[in-house]
Backbone bond lengths (Angstrom), bond angles and torsions (degrees), N, CA, C in turn:
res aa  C-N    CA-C-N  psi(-1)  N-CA   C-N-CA  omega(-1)  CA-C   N-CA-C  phi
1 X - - - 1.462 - - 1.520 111.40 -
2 X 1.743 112.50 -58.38 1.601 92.40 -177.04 1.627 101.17 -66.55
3 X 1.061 143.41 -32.03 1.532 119.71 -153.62 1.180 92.30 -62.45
4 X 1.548 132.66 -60.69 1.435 131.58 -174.52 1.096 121.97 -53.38
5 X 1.512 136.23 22.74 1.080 166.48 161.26 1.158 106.92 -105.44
6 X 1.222 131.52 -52.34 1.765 130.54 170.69 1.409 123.36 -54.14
7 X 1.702 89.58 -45.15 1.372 116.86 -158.41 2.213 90.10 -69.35
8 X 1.390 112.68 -34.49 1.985 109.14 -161.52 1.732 77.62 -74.48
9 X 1.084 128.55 -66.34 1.564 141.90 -148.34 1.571 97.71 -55.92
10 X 1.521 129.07 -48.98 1.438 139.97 -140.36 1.824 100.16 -64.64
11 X 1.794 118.53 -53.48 1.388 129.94 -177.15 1.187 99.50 77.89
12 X 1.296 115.70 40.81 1.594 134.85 176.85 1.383 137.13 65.30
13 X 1.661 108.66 13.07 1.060 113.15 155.69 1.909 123.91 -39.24
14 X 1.081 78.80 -34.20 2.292 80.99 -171.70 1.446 93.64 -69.52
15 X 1.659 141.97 15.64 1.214 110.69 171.45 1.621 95.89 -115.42
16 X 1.143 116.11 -8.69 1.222 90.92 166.10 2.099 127.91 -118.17
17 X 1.339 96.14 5.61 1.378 111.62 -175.12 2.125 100.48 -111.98
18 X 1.502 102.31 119.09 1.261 84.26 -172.99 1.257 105.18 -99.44
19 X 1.314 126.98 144.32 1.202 155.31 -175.47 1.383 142.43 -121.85
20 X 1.226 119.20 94.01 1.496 127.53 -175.72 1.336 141.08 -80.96
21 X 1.703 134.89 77.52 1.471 117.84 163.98 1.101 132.13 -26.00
22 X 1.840 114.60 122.57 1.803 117.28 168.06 1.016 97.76 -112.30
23 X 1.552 152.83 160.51 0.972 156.07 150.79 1.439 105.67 -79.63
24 X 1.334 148.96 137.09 1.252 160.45 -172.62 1.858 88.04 -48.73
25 X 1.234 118.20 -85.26 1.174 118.72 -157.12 1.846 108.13 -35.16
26 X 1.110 111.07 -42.35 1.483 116.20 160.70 1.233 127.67 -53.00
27 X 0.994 150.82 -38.61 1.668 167.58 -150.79 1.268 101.58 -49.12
28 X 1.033 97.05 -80.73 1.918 103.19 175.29 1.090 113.24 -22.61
29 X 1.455 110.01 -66.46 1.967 108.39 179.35 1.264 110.17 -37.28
30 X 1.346 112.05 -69.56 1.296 136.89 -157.88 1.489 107.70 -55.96
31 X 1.600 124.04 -45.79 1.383 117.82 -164.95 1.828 92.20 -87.48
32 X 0.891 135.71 -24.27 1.930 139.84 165.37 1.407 97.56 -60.27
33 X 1.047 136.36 -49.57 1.625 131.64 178.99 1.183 111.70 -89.47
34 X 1.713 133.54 7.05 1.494 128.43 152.96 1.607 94.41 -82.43
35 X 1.486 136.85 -44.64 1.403 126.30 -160.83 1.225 101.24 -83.22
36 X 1.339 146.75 -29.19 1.641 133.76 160.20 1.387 98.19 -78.69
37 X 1.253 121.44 49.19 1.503 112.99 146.87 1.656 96.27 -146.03
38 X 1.460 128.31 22.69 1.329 133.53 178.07 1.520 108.12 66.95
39 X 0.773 126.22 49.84 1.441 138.11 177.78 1.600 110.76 -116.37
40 X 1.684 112.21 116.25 1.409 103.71 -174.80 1.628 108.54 -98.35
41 X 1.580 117.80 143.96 1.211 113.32 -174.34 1.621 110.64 -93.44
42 X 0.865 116.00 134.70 1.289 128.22 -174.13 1.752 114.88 -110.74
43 X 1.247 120.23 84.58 1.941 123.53 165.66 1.495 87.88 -62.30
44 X 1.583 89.93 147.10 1.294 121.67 155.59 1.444 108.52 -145.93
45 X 1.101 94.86 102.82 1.428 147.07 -152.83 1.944 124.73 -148.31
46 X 1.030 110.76 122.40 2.173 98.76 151.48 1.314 115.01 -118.93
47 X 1.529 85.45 111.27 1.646 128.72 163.34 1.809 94.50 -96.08
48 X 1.661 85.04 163.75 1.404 96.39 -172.57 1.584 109.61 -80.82
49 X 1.337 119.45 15.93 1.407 128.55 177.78 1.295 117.82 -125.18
50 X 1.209 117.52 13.82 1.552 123.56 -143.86 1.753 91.85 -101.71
51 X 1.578 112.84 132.94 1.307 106.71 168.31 1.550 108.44 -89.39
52 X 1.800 95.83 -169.41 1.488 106.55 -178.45 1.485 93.87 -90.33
53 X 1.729 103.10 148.82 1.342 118.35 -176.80 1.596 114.03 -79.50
54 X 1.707 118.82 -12.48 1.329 116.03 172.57 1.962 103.69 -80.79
55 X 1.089 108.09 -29.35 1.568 94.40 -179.11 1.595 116.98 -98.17
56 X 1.360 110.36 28.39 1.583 122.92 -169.38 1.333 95.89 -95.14
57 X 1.784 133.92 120.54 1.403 112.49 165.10 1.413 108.16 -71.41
58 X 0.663 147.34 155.52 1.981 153.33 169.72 1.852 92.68 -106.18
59 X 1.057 115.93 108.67 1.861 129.18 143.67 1.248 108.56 -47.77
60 X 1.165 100.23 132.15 1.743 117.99 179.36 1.634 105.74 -42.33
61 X 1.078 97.86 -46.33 1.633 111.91 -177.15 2.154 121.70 -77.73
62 X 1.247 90.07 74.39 1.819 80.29 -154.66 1.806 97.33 -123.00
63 X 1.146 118.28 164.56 1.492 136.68 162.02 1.010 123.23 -133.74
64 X 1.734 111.57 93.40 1.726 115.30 -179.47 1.528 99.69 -50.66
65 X 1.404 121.03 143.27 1.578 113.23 140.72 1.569 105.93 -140.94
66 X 1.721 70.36 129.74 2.130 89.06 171.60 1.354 121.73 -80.19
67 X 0.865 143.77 -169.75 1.026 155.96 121.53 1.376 152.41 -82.42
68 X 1.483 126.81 169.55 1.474 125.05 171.63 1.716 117.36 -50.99
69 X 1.608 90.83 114.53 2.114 90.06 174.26 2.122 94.35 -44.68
70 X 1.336 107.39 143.52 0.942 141.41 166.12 1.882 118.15 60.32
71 X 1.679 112.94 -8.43 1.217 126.21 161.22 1.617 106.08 -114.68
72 X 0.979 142.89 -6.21 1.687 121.92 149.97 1.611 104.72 95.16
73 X 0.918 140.04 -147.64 0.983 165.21 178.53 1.298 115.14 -74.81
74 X 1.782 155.01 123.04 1.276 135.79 -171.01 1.283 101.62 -85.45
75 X 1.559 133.16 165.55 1.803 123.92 -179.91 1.594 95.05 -75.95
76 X 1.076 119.14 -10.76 2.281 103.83 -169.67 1.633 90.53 -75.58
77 X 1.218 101.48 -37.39 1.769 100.07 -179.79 1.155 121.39 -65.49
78 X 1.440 117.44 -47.37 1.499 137.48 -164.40 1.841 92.62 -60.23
79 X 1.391 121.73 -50.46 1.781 119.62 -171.01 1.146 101.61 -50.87
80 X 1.696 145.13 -38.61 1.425 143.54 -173.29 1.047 102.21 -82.05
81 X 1.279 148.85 -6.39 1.511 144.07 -160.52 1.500 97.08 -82.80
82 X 1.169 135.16 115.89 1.545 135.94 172.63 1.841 107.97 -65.26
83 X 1.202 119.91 -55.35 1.402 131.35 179.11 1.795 112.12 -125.83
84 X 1.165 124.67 129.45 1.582 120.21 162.47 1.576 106.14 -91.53
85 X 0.791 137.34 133.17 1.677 156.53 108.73 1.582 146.38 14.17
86 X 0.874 158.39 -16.81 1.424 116.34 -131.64 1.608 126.29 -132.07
87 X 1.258 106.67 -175.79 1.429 106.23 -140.07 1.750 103.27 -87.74
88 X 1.169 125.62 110.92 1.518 123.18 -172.17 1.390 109.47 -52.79
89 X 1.173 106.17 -175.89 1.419 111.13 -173.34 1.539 125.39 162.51
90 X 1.662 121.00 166.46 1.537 110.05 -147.58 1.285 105.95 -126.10
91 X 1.580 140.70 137.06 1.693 125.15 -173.63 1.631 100.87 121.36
92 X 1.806 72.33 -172.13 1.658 93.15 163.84 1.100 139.05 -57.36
93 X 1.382 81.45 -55.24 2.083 102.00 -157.18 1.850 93.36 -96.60
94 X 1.102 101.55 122.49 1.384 127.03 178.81 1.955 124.45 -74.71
95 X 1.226 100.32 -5.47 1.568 106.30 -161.11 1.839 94.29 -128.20
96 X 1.177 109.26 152.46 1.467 119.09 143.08 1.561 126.59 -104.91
97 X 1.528 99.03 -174.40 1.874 100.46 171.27 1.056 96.26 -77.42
98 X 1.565 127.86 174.38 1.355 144.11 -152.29 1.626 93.56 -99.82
99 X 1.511 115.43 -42.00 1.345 102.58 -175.38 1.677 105.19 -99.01
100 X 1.103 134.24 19.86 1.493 131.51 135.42 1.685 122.66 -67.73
101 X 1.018 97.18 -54.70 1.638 110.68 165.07 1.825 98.27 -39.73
102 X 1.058 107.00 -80.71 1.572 127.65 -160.52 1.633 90.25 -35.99
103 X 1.419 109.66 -64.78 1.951 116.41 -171.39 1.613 91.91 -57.00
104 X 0.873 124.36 -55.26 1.742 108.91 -172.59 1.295 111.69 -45.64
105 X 1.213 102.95 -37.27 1.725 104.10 -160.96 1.581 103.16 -90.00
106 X 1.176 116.58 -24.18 1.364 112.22 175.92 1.556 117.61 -76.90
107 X 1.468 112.57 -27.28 1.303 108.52 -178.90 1.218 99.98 -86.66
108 X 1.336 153.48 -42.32 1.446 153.26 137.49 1.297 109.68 -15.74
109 X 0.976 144.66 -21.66 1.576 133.70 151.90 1.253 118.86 -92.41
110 X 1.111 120.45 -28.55 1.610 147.19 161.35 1.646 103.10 -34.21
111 X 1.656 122.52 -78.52 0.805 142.65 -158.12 1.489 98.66 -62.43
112 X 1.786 110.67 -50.67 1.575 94.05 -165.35 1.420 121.27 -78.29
113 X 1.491 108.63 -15.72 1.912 114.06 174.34 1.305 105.35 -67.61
114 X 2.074 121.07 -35.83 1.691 91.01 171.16 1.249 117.12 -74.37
115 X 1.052 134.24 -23.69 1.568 137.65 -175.35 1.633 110.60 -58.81
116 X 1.701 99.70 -55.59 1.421 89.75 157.31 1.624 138.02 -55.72
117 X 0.974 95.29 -27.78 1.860 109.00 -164.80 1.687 97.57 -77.70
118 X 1.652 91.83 -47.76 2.072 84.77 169.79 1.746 117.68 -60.11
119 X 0.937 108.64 -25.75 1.984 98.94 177.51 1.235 111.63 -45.98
């Protein structure tokens, strides 16, 4: 059901970007079986260790994970997280929406694989 929800909204992005449903209760598995396949996980998130996402290299091989709008990241998730992230910023309010976050971070990995790919 949601993909076919992705799939009316996308304008055909889903045929060429592949894309996988986890169900939360799954995650865990799933993000432990992205890192035994060399896959680094990437929170985007602020933790008190967390760098800035413009000076983060991102590995070709990566798995953003966001978090819950207004709870973040859960801690069972946060222990697999190899590096947290996050996105600076100016003001009061310290947080974004989850899928603003998400587009930042995707074009931020975006940007540096063409940069790489042009060398």
């Amino acid at each position: 059901q949601k993909m076919d929800n992705f799939k009316s909204i996308s304008v055909g992005a889903n045929e060429w970007i592949t894309i996988e449903e986890c169900p939360e209760r799954d995650l865990l598995d799933w993000l432990l079986k992205r890192k035994e396949e060399c896959y680094t996980i990437v929170g985007i998130e602020q933790t008190s260790s967390s760098g800035c996402i413009s000076d983060y290299k991102f590995p070709k091989k990566t798995v953003l994970l966001l978090g819950k709008e207004r709870e973040g990241i859960p801690i069972e998730f946060l222990h697999v997280v190899d590096v947290c992230v996050e996105i600076p910023q100016l003001g009061i309010i310290r947080s974004l929406n989850v899928h603003v976050s998400g587009a930042i971070s995707i074009w931020e990995y975006s940007k540096q694989q063409m940069v790489k790919n042009q060398k």
